[in-house]
Backbone as a ProteinNet text record, in pm:
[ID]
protein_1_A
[PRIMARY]
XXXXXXXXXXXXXXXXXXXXXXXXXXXXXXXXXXXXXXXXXXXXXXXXXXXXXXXXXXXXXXXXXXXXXXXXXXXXXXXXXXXXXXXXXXXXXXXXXXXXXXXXXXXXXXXXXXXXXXXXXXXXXXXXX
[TERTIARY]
233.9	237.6	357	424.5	534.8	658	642.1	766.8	778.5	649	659.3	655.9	654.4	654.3	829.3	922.5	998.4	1103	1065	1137.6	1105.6	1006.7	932.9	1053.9	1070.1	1099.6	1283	1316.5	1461.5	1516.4	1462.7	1498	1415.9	1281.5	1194.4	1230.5	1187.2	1244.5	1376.7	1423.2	1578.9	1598.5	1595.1	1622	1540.7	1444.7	1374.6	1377.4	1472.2	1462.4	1569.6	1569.8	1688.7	1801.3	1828.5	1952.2	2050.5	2151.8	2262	2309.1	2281.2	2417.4	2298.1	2170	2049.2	2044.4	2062.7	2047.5	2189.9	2275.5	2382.2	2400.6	2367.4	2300.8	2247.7	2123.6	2031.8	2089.8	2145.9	2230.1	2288.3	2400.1	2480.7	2413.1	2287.1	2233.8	2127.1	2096.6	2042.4	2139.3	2237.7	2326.7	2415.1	2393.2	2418.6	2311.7	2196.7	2115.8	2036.8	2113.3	2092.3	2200	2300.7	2434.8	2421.7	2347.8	2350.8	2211.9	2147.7	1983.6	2022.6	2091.9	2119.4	2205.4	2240.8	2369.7	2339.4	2490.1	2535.2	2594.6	2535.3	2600.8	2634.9	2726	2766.4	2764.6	2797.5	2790.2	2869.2	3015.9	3129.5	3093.5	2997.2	3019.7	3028.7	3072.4	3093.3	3063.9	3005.1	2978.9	3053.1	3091.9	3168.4	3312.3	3332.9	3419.1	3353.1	3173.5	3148.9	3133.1	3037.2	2972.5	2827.6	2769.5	2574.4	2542.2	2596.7	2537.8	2586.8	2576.9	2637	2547.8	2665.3	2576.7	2685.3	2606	2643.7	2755	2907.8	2914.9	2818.8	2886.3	2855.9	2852.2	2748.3	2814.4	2751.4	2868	2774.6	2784.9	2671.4	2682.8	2705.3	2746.5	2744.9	2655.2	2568.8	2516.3	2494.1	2530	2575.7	2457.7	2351.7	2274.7	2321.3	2203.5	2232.9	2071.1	2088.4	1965.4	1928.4	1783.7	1813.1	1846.4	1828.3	1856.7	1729.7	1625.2	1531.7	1571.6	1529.9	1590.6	1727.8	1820.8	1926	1909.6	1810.8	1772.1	1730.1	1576.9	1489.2	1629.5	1691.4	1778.3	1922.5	1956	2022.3	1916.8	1829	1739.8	1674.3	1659.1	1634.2	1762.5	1834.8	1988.6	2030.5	2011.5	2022.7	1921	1792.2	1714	1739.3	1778.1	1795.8	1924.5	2046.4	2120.5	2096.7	2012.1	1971.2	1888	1809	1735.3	1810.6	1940.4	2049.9	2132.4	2163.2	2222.8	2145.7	2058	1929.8	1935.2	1914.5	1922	2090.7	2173.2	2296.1	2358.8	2309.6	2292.8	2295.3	2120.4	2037.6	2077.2	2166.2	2205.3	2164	2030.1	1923.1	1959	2014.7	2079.3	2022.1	2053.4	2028.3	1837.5	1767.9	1630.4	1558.9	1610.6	1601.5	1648.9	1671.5	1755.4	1646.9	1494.7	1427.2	1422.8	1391.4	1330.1	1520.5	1539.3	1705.6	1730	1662.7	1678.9	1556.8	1432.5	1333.6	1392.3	1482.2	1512.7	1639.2	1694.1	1763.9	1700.3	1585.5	1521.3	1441.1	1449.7	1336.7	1479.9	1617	1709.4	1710	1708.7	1728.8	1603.7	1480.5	1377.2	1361.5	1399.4	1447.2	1531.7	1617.8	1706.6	1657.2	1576.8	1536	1426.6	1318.8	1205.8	1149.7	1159.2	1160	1022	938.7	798.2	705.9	754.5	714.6	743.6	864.2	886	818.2	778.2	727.2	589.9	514.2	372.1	419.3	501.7	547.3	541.8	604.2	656.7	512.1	432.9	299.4	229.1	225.8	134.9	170.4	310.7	391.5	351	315.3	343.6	183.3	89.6	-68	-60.6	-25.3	-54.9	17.4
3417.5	3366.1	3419.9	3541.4	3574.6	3485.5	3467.2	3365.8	3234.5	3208.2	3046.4	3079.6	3237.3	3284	3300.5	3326.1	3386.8	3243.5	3133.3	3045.1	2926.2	2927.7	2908.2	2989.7	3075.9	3199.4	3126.1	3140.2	3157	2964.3	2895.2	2751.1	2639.6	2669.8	2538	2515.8	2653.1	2656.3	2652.4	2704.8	2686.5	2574.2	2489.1	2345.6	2254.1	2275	2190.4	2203.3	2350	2416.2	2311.2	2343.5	2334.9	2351.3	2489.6	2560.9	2487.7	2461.8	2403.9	2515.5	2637.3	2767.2	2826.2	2779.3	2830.4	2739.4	2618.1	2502.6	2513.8	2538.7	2544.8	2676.8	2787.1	2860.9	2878.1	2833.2	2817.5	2693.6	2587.3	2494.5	2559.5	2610.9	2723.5	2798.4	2883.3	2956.7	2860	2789.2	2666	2607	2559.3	2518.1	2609.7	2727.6	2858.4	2880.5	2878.4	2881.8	2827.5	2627.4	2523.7	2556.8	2614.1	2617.9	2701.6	2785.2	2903.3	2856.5	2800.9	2734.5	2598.4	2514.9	2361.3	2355.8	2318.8	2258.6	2156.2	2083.4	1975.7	1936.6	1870.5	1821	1661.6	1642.9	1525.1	1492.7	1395	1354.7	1391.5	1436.3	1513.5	1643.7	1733.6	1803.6	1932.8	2033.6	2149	2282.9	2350.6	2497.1	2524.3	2642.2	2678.7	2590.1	2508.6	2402.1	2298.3	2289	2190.8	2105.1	1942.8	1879.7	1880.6	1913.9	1964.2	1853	1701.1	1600.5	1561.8	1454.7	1331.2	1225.6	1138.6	964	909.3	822.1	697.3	606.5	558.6	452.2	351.8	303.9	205.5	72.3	-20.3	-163.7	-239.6	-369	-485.4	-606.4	-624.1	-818.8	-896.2	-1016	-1118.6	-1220.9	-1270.7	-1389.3	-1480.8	-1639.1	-1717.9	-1787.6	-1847.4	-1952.9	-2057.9	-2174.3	-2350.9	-2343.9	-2429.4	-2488.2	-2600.1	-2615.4	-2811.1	-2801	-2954.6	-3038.4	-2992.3	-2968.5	-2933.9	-2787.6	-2713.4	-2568.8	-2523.3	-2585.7	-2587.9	-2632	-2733.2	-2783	-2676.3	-2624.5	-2489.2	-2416.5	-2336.5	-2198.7	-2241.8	-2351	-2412.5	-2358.8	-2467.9	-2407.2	-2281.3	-2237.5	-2033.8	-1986.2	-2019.7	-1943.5	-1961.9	-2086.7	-2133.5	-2037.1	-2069.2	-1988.6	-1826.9	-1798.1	-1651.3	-1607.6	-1716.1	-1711.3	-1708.1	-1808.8	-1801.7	-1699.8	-1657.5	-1525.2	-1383.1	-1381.9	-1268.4	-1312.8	-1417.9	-1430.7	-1382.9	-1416.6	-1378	-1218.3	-1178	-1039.4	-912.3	-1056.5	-1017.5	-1041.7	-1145.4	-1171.6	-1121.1	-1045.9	-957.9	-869	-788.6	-694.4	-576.1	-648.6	-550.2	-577.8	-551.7	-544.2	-383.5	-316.3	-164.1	-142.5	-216.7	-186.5	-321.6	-387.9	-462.6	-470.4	-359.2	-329	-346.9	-328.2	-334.3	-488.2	-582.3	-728.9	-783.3	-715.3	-777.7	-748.6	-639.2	-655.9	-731.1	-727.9	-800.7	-989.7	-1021.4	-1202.8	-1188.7	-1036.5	-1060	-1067.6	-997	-938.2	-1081.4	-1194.2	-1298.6	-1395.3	-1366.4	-1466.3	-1457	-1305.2	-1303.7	-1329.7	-1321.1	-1380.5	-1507.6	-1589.6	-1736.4	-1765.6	-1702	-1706.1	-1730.6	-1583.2	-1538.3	-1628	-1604.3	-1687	-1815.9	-1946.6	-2038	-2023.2	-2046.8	-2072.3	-1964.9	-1833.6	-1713.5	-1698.3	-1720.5	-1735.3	-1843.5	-1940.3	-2027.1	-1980.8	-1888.6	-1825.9	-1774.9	-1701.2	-1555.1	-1607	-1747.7	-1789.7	-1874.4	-1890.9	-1962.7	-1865.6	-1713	-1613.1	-1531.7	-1547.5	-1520.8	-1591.1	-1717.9	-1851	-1851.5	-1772.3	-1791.5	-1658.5	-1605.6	-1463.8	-1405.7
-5172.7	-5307.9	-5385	-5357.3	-5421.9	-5404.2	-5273.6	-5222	-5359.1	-5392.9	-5489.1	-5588.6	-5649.5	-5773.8	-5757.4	-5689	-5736.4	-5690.6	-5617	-5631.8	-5739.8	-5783.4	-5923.7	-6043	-6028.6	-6168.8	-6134.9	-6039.1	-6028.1	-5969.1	-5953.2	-5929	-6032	-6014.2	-6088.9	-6175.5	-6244	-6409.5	-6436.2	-6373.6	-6503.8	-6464.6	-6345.7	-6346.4	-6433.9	-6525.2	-6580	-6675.1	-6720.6	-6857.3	-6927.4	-7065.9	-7171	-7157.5	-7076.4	-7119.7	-7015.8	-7014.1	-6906.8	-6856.3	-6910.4	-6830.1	-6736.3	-6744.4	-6665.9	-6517.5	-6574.1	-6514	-6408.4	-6448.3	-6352.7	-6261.5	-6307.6	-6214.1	-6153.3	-6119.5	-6092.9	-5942.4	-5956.9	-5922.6	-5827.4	-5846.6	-5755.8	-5679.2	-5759.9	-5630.4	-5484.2	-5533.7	-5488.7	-5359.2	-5429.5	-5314.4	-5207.3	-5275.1	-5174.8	-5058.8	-5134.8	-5038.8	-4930.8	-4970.2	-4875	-4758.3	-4799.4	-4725.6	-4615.9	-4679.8	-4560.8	-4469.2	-4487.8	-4424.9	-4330.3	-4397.7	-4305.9	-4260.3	-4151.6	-4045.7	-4073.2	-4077.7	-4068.4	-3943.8	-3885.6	-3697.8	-3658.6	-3593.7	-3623.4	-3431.5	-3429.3	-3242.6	-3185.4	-3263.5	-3197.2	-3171.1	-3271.9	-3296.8	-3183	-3160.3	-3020.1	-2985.5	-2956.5	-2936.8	-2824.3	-2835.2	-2693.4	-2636.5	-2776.1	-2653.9	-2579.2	-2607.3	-2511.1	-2631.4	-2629.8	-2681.4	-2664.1	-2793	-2806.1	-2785.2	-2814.4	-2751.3	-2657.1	-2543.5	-2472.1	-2499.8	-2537.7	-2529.1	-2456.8	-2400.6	-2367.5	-2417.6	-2338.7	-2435	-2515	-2612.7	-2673.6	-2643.6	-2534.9	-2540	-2619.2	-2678.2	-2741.5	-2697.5	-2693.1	-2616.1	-2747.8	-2783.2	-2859.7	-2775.1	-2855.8	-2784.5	-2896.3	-2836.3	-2951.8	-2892.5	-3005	-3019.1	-3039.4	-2987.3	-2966.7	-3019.9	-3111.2	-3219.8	-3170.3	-3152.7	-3120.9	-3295.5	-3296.8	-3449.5	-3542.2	-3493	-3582.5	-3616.9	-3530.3	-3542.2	-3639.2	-3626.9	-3675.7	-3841.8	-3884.7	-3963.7	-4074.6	-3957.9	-4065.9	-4086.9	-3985.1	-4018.8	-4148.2	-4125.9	-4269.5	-4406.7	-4409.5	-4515.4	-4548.7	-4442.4	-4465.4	-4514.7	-4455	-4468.7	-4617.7	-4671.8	-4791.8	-4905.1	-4868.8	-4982	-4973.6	-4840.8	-4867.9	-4944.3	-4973.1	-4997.4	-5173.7	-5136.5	-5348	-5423.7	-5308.7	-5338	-5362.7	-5291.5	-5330.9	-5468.7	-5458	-5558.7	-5688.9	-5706.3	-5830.2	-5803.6	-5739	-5732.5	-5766.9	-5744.1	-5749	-5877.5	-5977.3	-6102.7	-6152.8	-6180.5	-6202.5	-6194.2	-6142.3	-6116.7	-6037.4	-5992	-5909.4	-5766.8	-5709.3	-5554.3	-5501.8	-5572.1	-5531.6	-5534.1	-5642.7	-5614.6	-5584.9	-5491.7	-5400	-5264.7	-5275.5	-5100.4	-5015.9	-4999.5	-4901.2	-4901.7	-5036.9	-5004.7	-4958.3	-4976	-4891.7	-4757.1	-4691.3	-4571.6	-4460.7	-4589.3	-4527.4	-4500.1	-4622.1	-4598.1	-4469.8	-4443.3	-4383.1	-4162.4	-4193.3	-4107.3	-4053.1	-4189.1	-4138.2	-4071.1	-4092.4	-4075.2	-3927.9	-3882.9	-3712.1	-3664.5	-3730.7	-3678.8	-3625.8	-3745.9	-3734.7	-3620.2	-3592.9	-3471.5	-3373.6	-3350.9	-3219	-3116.2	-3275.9	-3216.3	-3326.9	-3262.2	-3388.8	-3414.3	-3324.1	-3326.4	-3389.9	-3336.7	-3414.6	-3596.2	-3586.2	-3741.5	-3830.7	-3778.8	-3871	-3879.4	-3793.1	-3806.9	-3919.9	-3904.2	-4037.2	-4130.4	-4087.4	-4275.9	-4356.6	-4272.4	-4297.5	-4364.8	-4308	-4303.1	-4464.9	-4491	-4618.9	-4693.3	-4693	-4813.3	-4838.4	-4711.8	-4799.6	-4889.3	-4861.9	-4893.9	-5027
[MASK]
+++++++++++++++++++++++++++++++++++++++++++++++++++++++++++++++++++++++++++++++++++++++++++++++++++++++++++++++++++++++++++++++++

């Protein structure tokens, strides 16, 4: 219990306090003491001269879809409303607290892609609900 009394006495508070010369102290010792606690490691990163990780290259396939005419049809019109649905958001100016329903219309676009038949369950299962 001392441990949360004295990071209580010397972080909580002065960060919540009034004073700014408390608050920035408090700040400093804070980020001193993340500094010395967290590593930062990156995929390059090396001990000894070696590398702490190995991966794998990287490969990427491209694979280009063929729509029949219907298919091609829906993903026009998805592509379209998702297009109008950002825009409103992009308007709005809310892009940033809409980042999840933006990657969800984006998440239903490769759906649409992938699987036609599956997506139109989704989009049935969305439109009751």
């Amino acid at each position: 219990m001392i441990v949360g009394f004295r990071f209580s006495r010397d972080f909580t508070r002065p960060l919540k306090g009034n004073s700014e010369g408390l608050k920035s102290k408090a700040m400093r010792q804070l980020q001193a003491l993340l500094k010395a606690i967290l590593l930062r490691r990156t995929k390059k990163s090396q001990i000894d001269g070696r590398p702490i990780l190995n991966l794998p290259e990287r490969t990427t396939n491209a694979c280009h879809a063929s729509f029949s005419e219907d298919e091609a049809a829906f993903y026009s019109a998805l592509e379209s409303r998702t297009q109008l649905q950002f825009n409103k958001f992009l308007k709005a100016g809310t892009v940033g607290r809409n980042y999840s329903n933006i990657l969800v219309l984006l998440l239903r676009l490769r759906q649409a892609w992938s699987v036609f038949s599956l997506y139109c369950t989704l989009l049935y299962d969305d439109l009751r609900s």
